[in-house]
Phi, psi and omega in degrees: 000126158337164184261331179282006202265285181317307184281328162331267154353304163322315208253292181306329232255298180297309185315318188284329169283335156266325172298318173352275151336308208266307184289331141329335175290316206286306297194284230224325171296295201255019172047061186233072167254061179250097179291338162278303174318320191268338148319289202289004171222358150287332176260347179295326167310302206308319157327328168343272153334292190268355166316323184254026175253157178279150158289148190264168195267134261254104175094337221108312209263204167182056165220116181289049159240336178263340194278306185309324201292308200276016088035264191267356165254327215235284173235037173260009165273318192277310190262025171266280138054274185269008184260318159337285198306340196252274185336285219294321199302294164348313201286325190287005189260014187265293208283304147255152178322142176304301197289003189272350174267293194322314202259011139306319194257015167248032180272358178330285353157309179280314161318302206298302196285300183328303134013290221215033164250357160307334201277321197231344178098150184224092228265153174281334143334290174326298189320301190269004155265335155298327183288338195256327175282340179309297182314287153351293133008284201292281156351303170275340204255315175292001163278006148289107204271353172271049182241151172283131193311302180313334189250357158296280198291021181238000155300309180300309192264313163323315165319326178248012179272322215250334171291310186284326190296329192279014182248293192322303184296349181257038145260325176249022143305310194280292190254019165256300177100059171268163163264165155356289212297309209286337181297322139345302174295337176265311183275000160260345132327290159315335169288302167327291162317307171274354144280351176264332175331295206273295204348328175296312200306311181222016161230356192030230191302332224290304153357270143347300170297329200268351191288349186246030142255355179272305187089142211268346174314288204312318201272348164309308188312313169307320197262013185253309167331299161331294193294314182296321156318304171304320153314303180290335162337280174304332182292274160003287167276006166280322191287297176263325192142164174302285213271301185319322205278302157298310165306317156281341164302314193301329184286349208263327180290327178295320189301294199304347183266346173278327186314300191279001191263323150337291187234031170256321178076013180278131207267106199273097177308166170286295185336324201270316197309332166330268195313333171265006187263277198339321195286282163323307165280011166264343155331307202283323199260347176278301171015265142324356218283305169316349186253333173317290221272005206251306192296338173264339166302322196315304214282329176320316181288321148306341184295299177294000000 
């Protein structure tokens, strides 16, 4: 792993972990648990920023049929997608234990390659170390006996909005060639758009009202939090890859689930501690995996 690789990881790894922290805090300490309403004015910061900028031209080019194509294949795809993905995960941090959604979301890692494995190949070494984070997964999120249904299934379907959204983006990363910032600039709009769509439908007013017992500091801090994320997001996975990219959300779900069980006091099983061990060391072992395969070819190569 790269050293630009390592500080990526570093940096999306902090953010993501505060942004967590934070909207949970938003959601249930201080009960502003308008999950959309607080999308659509988080994204509206991130928008800010580029308002006074021109739009650039999409790619290079300025021939409007690849500007429509990668559009409508790419990224009005990404940001319906990462608005799927935000809404539901959000919705489940209403609902559920911070650590029982991190260890739900670290089948990501598995969806994710299954996805994007026409794109990247799929080995059998790979296979049975996905296999393993999965397994991990499984393990770990039914030692929990309490759950709420609405916040399974709304955990669930983030999971496979957020497996699929990190392979599109690392295809129109991959065959545009954008940066972070410009990619930011097309698909958070589409994120907008497509969370306000339903917002009148099913949160109206409601937002609005409850917004001068939160204060507009707090949801600025926030929609500022966002934007650096949403950044490093991309970055990330510009750098390393889908599944390096998921793979490291596992690692970041383990800091936050020790975290919470430190100084939160939140009460952990020997199962789940299993099942995030299995989890972790298949982490450890993906890593690795070029060099595993290097190491089982060997005695094959000497054979022959």
């Amino acid at each position: 792993m790269t050293p630009l690789i390592r500080t990526a990881v570093a940096i999306w790894i902090s953010l993501s972990g505060g942004m967590i922290i934070f909207n949970k805090w938003i959601f249930t300490t201080k009960g502003f648990a308008f999950i959309m309403g607080t999308n659509i004015l988080r994204f509206t910061t991130n928008l800010l920023p580029e308002a006074e900028t021109p739009l650039p031209d999409l790619a290079g080019t300025k021939v409007t049929g690849l500007q429509r194509r990668i559009w409508t294949t790419a990224i009005v795809p990404i940001g319906c997608l990462y608005s799927v993905s935000l809404v539901l995960s959000n919705a489940a941090y209403v609902h559920l234990s911070v650590y029982l959604v991190q260890m739900i979301k670290a089948s990501i890692p598995v969806l994710a390659h299954l996805i994007s494995c026409h794109l990247q190949g799929l080995n059998a070494i790979t296979a049975i170390i996905l296999l393993m984070v999965g397994s991990g997964c499984i393990i770990a999120s039914t030692g929990q006996m309490r759950y709420n249904v609405l916040g399974l299934a709304c955990q669930s379907g983030a999971v496979v909005a957020e497996a699929s959204r990190l392979v599109v983006i690392q295809v129109l990363l991959k065959d545009i060639k954008l940066n972070p910032l410009l990619s930011l600039y097309y698909y958070a709009p589409v994120c907008l758009a497509a969370i306000a769509f339903e917002f009148p439908f099913l949160e109206g007013s409601g937002p609005f009202r409850a917004l001068p017992s939160l204060g507009w500091p707090i949801l600025l801090a926030n929609g500022l939090l966002s934007f650096a994320l949403n950044v490093a997001s991309v970055l990330l996975i510009r750098s390393s890859g889908s599944v390096v990219s998921s793979l490291s959300g596992v690692l970041k779900d383990i800091i936050l689930i020790f975290l919470s069980v430190t100084f939160l006091g939140s009460a952990v099983s020997p199962q789940q501690i299993l099942g995030y061990g299995l989890a972790l060391l298949g982490l450890i072992l993906f890593k690795e995996r070029a060099r595993l395969c290097r190491w089982m070819e060997t005695p094959r190569s000497r054979s022959g």
